[in-house]
VOPAGU-2260 file (C-alpha; in pm, 1 decimal, decimal comma):
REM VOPAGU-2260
SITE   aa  ch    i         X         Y         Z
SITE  UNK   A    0   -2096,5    4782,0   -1522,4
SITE  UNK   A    1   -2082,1    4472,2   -1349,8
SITE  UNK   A    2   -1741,2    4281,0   -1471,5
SITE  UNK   A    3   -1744,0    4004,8   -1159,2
SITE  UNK   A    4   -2010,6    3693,4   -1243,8
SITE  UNK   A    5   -1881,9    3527,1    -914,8
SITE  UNK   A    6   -1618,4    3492,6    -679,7
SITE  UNK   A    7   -1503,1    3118,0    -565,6
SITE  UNK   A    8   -1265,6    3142,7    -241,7
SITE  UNK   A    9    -981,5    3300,6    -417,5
SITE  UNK   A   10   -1133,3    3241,0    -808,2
SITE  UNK   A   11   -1295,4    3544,1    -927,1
SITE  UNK   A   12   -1465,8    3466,2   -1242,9
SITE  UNK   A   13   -1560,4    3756,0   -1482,3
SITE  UNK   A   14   -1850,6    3794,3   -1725,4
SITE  UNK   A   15   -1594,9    3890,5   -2041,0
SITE  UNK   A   16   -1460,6    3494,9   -1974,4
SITE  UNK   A   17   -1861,1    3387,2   -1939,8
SITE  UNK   A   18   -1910,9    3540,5   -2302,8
SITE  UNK   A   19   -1642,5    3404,3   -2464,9
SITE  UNK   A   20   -1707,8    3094,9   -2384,7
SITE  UNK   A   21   -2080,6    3113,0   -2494,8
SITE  UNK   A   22   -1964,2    3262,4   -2815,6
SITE  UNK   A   23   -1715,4    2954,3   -2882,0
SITE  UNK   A   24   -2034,7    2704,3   -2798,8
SITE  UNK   A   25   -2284,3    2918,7   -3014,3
SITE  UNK   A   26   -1959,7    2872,1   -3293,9
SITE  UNK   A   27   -1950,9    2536,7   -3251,8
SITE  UNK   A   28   -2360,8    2500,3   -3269,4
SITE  UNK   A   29   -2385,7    2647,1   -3598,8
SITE  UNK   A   30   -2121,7    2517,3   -3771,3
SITE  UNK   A   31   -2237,8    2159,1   -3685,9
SITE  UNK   A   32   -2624,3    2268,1   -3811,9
SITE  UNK   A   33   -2482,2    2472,9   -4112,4
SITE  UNK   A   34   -2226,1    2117,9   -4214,2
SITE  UNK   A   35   -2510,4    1867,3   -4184,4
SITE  UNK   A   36   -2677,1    2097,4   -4424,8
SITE  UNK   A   37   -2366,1    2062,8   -4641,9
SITE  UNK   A   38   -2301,3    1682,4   -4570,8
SITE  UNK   A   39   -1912,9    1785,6   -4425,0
SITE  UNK   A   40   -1745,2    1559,3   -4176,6
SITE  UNK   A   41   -1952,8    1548,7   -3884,9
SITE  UNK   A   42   -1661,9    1668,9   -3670,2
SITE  UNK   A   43   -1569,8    2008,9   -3831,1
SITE  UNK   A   44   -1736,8    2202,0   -3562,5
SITE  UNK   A   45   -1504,9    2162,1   -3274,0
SITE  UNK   A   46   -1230,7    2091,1   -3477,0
SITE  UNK   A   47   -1246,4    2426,5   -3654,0
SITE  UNK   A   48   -1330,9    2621,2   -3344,0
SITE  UNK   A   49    -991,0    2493,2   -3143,6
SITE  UNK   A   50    -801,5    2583,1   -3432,2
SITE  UNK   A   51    -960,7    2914,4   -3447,9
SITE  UNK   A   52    -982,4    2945,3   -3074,9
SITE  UNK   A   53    -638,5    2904,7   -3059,4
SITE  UNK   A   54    -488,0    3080,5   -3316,3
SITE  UNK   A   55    -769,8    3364,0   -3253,9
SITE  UNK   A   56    -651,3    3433,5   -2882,6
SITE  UNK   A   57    -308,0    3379,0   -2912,0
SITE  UNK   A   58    -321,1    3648,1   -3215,3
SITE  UNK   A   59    -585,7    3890,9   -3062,5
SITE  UNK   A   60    -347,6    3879,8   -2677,7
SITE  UNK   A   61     -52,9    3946,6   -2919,5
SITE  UNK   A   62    -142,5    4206,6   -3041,7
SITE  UNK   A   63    -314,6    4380,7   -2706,0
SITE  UNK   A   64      31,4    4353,9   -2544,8
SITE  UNK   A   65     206,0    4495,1   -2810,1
SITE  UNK   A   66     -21,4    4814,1   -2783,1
SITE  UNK   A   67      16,8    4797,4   -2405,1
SITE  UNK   A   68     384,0    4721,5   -2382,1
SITE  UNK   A   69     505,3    4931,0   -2107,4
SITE  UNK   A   70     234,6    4783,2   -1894,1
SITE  UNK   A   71     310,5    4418,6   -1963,2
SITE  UNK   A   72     661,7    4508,7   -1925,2
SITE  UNK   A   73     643,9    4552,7   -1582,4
SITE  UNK   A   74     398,5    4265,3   -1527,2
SITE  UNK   A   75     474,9    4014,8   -1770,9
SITE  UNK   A   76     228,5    3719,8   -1588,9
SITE  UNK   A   77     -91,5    3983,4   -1653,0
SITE  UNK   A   78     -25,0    3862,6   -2027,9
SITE  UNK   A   79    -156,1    3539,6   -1946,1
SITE  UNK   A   80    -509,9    3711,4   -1741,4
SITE  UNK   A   81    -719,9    3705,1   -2091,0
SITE  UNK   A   82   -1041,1    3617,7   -1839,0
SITE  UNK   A   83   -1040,9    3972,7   -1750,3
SITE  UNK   A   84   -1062,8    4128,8   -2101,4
SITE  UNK   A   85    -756,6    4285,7   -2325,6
SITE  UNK   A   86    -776,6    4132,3   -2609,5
SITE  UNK   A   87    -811,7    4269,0   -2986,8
SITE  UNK   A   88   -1010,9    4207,8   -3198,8
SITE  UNK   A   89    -817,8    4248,9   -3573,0
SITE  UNK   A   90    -480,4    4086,0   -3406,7
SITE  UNK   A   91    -738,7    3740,8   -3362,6
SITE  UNK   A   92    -891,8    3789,2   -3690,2
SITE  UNK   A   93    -513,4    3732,3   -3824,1
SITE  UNK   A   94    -417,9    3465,3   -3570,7
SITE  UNK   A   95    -781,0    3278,3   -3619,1
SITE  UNK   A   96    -690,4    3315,3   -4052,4
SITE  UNK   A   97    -342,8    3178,3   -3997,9
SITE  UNK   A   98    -506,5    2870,1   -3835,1
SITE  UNK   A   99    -775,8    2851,2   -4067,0
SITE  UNK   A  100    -475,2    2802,0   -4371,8
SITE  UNK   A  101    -353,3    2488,9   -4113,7
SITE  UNK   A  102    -673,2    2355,0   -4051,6
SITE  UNK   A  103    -719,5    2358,5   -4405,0
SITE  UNK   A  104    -424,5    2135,9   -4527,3
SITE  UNK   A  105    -475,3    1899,8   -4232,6
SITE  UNK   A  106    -807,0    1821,5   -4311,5
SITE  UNK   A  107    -752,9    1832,9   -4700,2
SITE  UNK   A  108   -1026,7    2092,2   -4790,4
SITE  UNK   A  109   -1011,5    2380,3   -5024,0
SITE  UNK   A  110    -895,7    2698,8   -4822,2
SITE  UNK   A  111   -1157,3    2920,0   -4949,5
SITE  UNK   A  112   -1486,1    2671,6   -4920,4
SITE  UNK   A  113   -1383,0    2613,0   -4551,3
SITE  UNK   A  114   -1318,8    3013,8   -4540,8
SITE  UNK   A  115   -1677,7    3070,8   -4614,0
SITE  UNK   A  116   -1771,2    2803,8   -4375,2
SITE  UNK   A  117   -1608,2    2985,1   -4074,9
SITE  UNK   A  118   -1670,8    3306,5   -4142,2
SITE  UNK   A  119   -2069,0    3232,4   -4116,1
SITE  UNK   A  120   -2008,6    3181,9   -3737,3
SITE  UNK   A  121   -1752,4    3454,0   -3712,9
SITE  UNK   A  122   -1997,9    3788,7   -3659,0
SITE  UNK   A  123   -2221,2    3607,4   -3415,7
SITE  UNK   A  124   -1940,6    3514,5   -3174,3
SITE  UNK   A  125   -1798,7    3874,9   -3199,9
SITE  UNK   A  126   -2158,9    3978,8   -3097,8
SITE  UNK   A  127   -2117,2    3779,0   -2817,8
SITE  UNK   A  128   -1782,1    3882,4   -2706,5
SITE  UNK   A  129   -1861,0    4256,2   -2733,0
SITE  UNK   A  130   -2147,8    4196,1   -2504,7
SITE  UNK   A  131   -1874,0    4069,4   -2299,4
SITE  UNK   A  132   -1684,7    4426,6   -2332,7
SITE  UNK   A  133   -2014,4    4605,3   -2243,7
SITE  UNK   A  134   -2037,5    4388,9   -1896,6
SITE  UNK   A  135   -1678,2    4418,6   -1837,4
SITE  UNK   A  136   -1709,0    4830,9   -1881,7
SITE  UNK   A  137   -1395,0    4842,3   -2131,2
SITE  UNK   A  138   -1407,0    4941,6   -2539,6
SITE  UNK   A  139   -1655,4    5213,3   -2412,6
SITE  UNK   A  140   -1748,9    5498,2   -2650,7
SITE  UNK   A  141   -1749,6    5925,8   -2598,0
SITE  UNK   A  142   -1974,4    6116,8   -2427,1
SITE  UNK   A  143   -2317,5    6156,7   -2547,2
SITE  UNK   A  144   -2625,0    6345,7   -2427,1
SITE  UNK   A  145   -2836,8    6045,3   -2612,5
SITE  UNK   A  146   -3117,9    5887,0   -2441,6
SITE  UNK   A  147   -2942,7    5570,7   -2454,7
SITE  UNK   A  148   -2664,0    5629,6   -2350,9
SITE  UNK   A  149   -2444,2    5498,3   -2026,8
SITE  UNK   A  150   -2259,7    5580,2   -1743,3
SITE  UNK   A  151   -1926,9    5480,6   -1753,4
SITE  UNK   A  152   -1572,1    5638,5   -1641,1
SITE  UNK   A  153   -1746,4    5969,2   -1498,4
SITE  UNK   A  154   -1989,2    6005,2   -1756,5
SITE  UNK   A  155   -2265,9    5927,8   -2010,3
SITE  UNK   A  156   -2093,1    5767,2   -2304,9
SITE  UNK   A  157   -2211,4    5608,5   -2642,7
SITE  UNK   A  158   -2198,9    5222,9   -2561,2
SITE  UNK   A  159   -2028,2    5160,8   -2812,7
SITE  UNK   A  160   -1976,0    4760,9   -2734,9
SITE  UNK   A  161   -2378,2    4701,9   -2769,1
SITE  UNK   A  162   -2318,5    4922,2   -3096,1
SITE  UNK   A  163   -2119,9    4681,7   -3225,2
SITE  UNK   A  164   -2320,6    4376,9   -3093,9
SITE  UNK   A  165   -2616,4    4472,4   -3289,6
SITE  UNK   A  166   -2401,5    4532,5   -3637,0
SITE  UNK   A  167   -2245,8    4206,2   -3568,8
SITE  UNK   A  168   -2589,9    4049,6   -3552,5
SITE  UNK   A  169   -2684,4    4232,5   -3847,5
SITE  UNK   A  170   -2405,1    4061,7   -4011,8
SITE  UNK   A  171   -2468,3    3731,4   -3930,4
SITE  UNK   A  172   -2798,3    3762,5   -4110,8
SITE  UNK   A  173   -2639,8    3912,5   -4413,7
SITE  UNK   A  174   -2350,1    3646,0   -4425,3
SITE  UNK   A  175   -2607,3    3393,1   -4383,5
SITE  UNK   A  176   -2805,5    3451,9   -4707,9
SITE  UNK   A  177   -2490,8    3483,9   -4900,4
SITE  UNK   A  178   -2394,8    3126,7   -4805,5
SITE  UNK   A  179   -2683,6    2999,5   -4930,7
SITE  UNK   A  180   -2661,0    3164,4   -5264,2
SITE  UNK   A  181   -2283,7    3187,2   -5318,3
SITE  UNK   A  182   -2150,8    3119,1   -5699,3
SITE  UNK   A  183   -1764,0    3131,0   -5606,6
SITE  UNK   A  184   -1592,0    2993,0   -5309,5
SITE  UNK   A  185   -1441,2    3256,2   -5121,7
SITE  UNK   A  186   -1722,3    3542,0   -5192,5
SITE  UNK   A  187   -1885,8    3500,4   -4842,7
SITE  UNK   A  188   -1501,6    3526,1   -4686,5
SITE  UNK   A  189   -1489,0    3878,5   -4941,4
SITE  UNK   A  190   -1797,4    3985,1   -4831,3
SITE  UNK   A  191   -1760,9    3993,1   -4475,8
SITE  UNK   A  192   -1418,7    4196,4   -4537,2
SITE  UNK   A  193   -1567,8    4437,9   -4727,7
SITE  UNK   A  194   -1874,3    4502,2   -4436,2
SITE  UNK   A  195   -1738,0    4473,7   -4120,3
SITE  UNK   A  196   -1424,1    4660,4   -4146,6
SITE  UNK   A  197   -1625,7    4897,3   -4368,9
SITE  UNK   A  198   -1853,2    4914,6   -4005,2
SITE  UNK   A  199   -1542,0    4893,5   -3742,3
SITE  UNK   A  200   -1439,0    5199,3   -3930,3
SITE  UNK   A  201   -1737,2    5423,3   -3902,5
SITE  UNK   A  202   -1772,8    5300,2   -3516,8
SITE  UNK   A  203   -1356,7    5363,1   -3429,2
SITE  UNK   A  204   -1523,5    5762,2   -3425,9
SITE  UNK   A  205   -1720,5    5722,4   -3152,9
SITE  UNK   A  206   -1458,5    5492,5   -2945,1
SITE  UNK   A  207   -1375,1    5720,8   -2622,1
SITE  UNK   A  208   -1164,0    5490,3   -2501,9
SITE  UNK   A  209    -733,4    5511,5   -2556,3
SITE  UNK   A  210    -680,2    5420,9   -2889,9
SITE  UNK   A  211    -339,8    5330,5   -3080,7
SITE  UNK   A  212    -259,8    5665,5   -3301,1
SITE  UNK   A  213    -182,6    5582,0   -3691,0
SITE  UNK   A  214    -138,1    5818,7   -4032,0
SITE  UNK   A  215    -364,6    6062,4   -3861,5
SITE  UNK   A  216    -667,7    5820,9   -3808,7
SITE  UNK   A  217    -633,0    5494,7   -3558,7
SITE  UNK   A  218    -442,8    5191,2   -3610,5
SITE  UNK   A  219    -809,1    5013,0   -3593,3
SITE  UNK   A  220    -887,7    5257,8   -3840,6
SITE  UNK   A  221    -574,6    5231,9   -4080,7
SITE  UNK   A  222    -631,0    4816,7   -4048,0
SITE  UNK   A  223   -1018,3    4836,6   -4172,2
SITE  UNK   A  224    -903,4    5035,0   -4468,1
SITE  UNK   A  225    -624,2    4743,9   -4543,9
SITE  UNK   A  226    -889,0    4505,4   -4510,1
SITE  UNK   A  227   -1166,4    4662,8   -4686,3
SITE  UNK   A  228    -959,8    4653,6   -4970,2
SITE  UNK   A  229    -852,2    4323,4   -4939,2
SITE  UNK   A  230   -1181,8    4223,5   -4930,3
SITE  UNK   A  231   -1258,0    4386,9   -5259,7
SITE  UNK   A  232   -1007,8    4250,9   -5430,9
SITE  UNK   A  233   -1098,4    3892,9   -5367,6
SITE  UNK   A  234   -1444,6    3989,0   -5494,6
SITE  UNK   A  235   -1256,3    4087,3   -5826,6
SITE  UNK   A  236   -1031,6    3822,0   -5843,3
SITE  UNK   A  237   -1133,9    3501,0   -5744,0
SITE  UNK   A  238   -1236,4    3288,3   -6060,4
SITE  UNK   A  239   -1578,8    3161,3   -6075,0
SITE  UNK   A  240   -1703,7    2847,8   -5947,4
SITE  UNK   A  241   -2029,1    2719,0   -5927,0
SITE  UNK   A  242   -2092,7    2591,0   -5548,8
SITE  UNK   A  243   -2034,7    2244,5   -5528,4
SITE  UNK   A  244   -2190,2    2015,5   -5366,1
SITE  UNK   A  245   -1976,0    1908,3   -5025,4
SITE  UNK   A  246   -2030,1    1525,2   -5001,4
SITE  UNK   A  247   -1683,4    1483,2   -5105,8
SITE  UNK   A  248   -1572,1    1619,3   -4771,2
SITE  UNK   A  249   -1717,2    1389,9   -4551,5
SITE  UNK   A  250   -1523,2    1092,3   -4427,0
């Protein structure tokens, strides 16, 4: 792998900050298309990607130094290096849905319209940033004799981050049509709980790289299950609504 994209003087930058970046303007892209489709406030897009940005990183970092603790111990200003990679993935998802709840009451919408709103964006932007993990050579899988497989650490592995780029993709389509055709606010939100942890968990087998140990699976593992269930029960629960039209949100 090739994590370096350039090096300035004394600036190195590094293809997992490239990606991430790309994946917050590809965010930003669609959710402007999808809310002139909707007739929302002609601002959403950026607004709801800082708050997301935001609240995503600071929850995804918080939760990679937690897992890493000893490490950051010992050098605390490496917490702050999030250009070179280390950050997780379900830790953001929590940070990014705390800021979603604020960015709801500031802007006076209901929580779970602008829930399925974001989460349209959400599983093309991971697709993006896993791409990111493929360049930078972390999140790699175990060692396969497949024809596709890559060389990585000493030897061929599953790539596991391109894996996860194509379900992701995948997902965006899927998320996409039930936008379009939703009944109740909150179903898309449901519906991408239910898939992609349902996904993260099948994929956590072939990860060969350290993982956090929990109740004899992975803590990845153990927090797919949580949410997959989550996800079903706010398929079950939340009372029907007929999508409404969203002219009321623009101002």
């Amino acid at each position: 792998m090739h994590p370096e994209f350039v090096e300035i003087g004394p600036i190195t930058i590094y293809w997992y900050g490239i990606m991430f970046a790309l994946a917050f303007v590809v965010a930003v892209l669609h959710w402007n298309r999808l809310a002139r489709r909707d007739q929302r406030a002609p601002d959403i897009g950026v607004d709801l990607a800082l708050w997301l940005l935001i609240g995503g990183i600071v929850g995804a970092r918080i939760a990679y130094v937690i897992s890493d603790f000893d490490h950051f111990r010992q050098a605390p200003l490496e917490i702050l290096r999030i250009d070179q990679g280390g950050l997780i993935y379900y830790g953001g998802l929590i940070g990014a849905s705390l800021a979603l709840i604020l960015c709801s009451r500031r802007r006076r919408e209901p929580l779970w319209s602008l829930a399925d709103f974001a989460v349209t964006a959400l599983p093309i932007g991971h697709a993006l940033g896993r791409f990111g993990c493929f360049l930078n050579g972390c999140c790699f899988g175990t060692e396969t004799d497949l024809a596709w497989g890559v060389f990585l650490h000493g030897a061929v592995r599953h790539p596991t981050p391109l894996y996860e780029t194509a379900f992701n993709g995948l997902l965006y389509v899927v998320l996409l049509g039930a936008y379009f055709r939703k009944r109740r606010d909150g179903t898309v939100f449901a519906i991408y709980m239910m898939i992609y942890p349902a996904g993260r968990f099948v994929m956590e087998f072939l990860r060969g790289d350290e993982r956090v140990p929990g109740f004899g699976l992975n803590a990845a593992q153990d927090i797919s299950l949580i949410l997959f269930v989550i996800g079903i029960l706010l398929w079950v629960f939340l009372p029907y609504r007929r999508h409404r039209h969203h002219g009321n949100h623009t101002r």
